[in-house]
C-alpha positions in Angstrom: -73.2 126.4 -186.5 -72.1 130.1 -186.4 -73.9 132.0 -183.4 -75.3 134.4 -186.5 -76.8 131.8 -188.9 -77.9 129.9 -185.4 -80.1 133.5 -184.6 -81.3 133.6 -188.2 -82.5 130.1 -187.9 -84.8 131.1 -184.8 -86.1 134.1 -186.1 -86.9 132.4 -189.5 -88.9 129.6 -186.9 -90.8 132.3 -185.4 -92.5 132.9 -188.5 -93.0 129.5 -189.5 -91.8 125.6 -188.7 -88.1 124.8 -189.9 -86.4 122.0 -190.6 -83.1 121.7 -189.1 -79.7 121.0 -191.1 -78.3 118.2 -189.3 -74.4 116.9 -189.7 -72.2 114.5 -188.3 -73.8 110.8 -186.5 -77.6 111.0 -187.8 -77.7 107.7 -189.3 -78.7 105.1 -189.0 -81.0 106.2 -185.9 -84.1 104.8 -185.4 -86.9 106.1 -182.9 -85.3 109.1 -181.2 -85.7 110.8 -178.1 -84.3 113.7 -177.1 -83.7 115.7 -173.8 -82.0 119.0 -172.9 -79.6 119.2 -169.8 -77.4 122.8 -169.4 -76.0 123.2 -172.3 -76.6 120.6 -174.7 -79.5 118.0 -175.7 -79.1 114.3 -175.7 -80.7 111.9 -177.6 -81.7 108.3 -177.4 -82.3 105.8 -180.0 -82.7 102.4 -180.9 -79.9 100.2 -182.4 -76.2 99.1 -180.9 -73.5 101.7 -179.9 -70.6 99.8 -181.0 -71.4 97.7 -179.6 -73.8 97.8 -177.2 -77.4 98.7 -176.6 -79.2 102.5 -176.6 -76.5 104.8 -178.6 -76.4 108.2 -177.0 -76.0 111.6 -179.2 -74.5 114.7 -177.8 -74.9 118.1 -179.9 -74.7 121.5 -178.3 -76.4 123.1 -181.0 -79.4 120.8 -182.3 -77.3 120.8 -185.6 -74.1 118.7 -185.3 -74.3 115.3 -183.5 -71.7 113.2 -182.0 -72.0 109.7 -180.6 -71.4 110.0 -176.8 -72.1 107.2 -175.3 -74.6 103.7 -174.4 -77.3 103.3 -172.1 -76.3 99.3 -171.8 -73.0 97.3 -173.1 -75.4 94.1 -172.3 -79.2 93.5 -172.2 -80.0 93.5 -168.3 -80.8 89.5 -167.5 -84.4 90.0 -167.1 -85.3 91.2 -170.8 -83.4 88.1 -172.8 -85.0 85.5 -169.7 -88.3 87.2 -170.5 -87.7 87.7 -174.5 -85.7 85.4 -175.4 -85.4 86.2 -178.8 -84.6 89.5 -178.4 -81.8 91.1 -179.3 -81.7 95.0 -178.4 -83.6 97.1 -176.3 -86.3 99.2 -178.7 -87.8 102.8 -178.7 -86.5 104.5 -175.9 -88.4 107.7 -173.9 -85.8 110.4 -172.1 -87.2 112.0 -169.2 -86.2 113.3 -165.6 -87.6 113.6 -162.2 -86.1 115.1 -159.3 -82.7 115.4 -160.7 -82.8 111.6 -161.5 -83.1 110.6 -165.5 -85.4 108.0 -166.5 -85.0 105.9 -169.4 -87.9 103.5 -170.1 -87.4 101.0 -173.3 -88.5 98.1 -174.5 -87.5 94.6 -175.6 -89.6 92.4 -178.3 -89.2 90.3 -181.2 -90.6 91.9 -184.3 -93.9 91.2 -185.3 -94.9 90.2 -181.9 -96.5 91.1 -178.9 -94.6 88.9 -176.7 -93.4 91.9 -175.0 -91.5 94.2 -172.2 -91.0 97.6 -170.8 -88.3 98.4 -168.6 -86.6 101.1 -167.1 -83.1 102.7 -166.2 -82.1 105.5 -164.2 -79.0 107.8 -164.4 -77.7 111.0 -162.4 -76.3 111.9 -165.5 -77.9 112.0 -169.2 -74.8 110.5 -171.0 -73.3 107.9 -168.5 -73.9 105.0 -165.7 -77.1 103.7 -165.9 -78.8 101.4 -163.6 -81.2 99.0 -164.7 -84.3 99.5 -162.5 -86.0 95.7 -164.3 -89.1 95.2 -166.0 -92.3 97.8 -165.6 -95.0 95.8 -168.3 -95.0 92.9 -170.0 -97.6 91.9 -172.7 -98.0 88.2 -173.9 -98.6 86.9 -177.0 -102.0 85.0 -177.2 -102.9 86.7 -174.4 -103.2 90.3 -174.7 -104.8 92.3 -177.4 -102.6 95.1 -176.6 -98.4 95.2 -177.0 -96.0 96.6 -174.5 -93.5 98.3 -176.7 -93.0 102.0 -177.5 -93.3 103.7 -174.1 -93.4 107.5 -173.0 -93.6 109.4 -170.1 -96.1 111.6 -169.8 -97.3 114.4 -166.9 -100.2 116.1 -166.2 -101.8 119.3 -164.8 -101.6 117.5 -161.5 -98.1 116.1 -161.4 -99.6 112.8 -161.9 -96.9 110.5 -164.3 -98.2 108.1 -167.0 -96.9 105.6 -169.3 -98.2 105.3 -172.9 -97.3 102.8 -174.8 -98.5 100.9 -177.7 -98.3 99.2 -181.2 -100.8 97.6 -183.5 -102.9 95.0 -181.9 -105.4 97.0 -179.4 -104.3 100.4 -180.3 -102.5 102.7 -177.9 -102.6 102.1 -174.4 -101.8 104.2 -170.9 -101.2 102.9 -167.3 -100.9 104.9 -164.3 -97.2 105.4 -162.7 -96.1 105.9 -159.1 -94.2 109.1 -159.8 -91.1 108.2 -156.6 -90.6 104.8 -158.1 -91.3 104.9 -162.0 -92.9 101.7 -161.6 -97.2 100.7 -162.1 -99.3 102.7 -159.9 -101.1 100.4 -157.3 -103.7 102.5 -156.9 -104.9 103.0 -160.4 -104.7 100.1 -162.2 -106.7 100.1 -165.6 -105.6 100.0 -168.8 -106.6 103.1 -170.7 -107.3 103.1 -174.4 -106.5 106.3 -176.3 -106.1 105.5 -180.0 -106.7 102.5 -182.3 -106.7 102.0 -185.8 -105.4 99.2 -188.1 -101.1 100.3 -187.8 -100.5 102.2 -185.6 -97.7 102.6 -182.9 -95.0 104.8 -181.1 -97.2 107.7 -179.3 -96.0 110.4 -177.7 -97.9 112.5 -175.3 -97.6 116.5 -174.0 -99.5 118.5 -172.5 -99.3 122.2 -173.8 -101.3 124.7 -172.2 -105.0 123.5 -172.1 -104.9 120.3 -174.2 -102.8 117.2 -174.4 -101.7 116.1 -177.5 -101.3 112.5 -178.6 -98.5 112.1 -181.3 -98.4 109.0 -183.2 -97.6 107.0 -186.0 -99.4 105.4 -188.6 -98.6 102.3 -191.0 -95.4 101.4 -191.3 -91.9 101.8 -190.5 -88.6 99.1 -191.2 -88.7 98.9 -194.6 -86.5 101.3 -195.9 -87.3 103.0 -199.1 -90.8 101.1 -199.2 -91.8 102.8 -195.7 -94.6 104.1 -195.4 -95.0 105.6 -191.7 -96.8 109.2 -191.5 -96.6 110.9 -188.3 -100.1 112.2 -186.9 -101.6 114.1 -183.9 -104.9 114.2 -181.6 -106.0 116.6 -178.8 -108.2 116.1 -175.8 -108.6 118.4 -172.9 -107.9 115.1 -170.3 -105.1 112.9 -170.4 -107.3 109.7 -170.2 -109.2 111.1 -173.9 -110.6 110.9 -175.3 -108.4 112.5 -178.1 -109.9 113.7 -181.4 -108.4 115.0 -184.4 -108.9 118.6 -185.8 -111.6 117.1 -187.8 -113.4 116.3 -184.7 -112.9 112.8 -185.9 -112.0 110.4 -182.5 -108.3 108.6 -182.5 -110.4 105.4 -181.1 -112.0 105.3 -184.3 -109.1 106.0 -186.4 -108.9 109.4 -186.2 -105.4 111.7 -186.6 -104.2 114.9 -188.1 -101.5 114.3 -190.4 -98.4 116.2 -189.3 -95.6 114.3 -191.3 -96.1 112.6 -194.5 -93.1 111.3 -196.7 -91.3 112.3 -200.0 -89.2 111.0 -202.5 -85.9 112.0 -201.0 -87.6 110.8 -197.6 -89.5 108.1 -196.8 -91.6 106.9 -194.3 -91.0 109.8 -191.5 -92.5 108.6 -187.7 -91.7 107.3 -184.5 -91.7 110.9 -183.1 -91.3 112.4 -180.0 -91.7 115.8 -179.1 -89.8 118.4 -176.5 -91.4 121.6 -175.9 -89.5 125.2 -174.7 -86.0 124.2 -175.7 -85.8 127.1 -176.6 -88.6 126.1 -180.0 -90.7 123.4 -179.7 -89.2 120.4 -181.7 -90.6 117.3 -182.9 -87.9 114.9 -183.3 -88.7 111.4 -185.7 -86.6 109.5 -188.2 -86.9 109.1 -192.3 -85.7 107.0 -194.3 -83.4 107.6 -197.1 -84.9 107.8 -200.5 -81.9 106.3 -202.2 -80.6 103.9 -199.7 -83.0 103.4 -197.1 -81.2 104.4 -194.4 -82.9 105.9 -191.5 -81.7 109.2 -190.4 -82.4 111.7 -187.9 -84.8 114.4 -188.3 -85.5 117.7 -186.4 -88.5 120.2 -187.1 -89.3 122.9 -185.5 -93.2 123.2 -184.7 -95.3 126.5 -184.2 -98.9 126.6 -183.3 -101.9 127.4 -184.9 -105.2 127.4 -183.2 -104.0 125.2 -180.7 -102.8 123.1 -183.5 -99.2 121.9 -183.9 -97.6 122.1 -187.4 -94.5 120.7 -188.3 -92.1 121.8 -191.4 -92.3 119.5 -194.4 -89.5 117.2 -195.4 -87.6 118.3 -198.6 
């Protein structure tokens, strides 16, 4: 994009939230994450990369997106002895810590909670990573709770947390040992933030004094019959509880819609959010209203009484 529409495009998001135009590789992408490193942002989704496992998008402007890479040309060993019916690694969360890049994912069948979390490190965003093996599992007939959809979250202390989470219990959080990016051994509960009847893919932040618990309700995967809406919590701890701006708690079903769906786009969700780059962004995927294909989406989001709001799909 020319540096002079690029500058009209911020100032326009200072007044309000924007919706980005996007080009080039958008589609199909399914549950993106997104990270900025120098010069450019990266981002993570679920699906193969020609093939292979974790496509990775380059853009150096937030607008025009190239495929750049693959987290994995082959499921690590571990995730198709543990799943065996799996066949990709799902919903992948971007983050880095002390110069190292952590990718956690997930593997499952669809439908079930016979489950897994794992984790991969790089020194770069866009190339060689090392599987680091499996961080949660969840079994079917066994646990109320499913171990798909992870993020890495921080908080005022430095302290690093995975939540995690889809249908059956609700949303979930364990603690992490921060050096390792493996289960904490000295917290080891399972922390309930959010339940409700669908409900999946959070994404946590802290922003000043609250953290804010995306996530997204019903359901996602079925093309132009999608029906996922994207909705956020608050609380002033990261444990909870988190309550929406009704004052209504996300353990009872509570959630301030963010993102609902049109007829040119359906179904908007699995979000995830990165904050000061140089706008805030929330990052999800829609579906096309015509053919169902899901496609990458980028909003800007401004605040308003400690409130996120998010540009509307056209």
């Amino acid at each position: 994009m020319p540096g002079g529409l690029y500058a009209r495009c911020l100032l326009l998001a200072a007044a309000g939230a924007q919706l980005l135009q996007l080009s080039g590789d958008i589609s199909p992408v399914h549950d993106p994450a997104i990270i900025k490193a120098g010069g450019a942002w990266y981002l993570y989704c679920t699906g193969p990369a020609r093939p292979g496992h974790i496509p990775i998008r380059c853009s150096t402007d937030l607008h025009s997106w190239t495929l750049c890479g693959r987290v994995f040309d082959t499921l690590p060993e571990w995730a198709t002895r543990e799943i065996p019916g799996s066949r990709t690694a799902w919903a992948p969360d971007i983050s880095v810590f002390r110069g190292t890049y952590r990718l956690y994912y997930a593997v499952s069948t669809f439908g079930h909670n016979d489950s897994a979390i794992g984790l991969a490190t790089s020194k770069s965003p866009d190339s060689q990573w090392t599987d680091r093996g499996m961080v949660l599992r969840s079994h079917e007939g066994e646990d109320d709770w499913n171990a798909i959809d992870p993020n890495l979250a921080t908080d005022a202390e430095g302290r690093q947390w995975l939540v995690f989470g889809s249908f059956w219990g609700g949303i979930k959080m364990r603690r992490i040992d921060a050096e390792t990016g493996m289960l904490s051994r000295d917290d080891t509960r399972l922390y309930s933030l959010a339940q409700r009847e669908a409900i999946e893919a959070p994404f946590l932040v802290r922003r000043d004094k609250y953290y804010y618990l995306f996530v997204s309700f019903d359901f996602c995967c079925r093309g132009v019959n999608s029906t996922y809406k994207i909705a956020v919590g608050r609380s002033r701890e990261i444990t909870g509880p988190y309550v929406d701006r009704a004052g209504k708690p996300m353990m009872e079903g509570g959630g301030t819609l963010l993102e609902t769906g049109t007829p040119r786009w359906r179904g908007p969700g699995h979000e995830a959010v990165l904050l000061g780059s140089p706008d805030d962004l929330l990052v999800f995927h829609a579906y096309d209203g015509t053919t169902g294909r899901p496609t990458l989406q980028i909003s800007t989001l401004v605040w308003e009484d400690d409130w996120p709001v998010a540009a509307s799909l056209q």
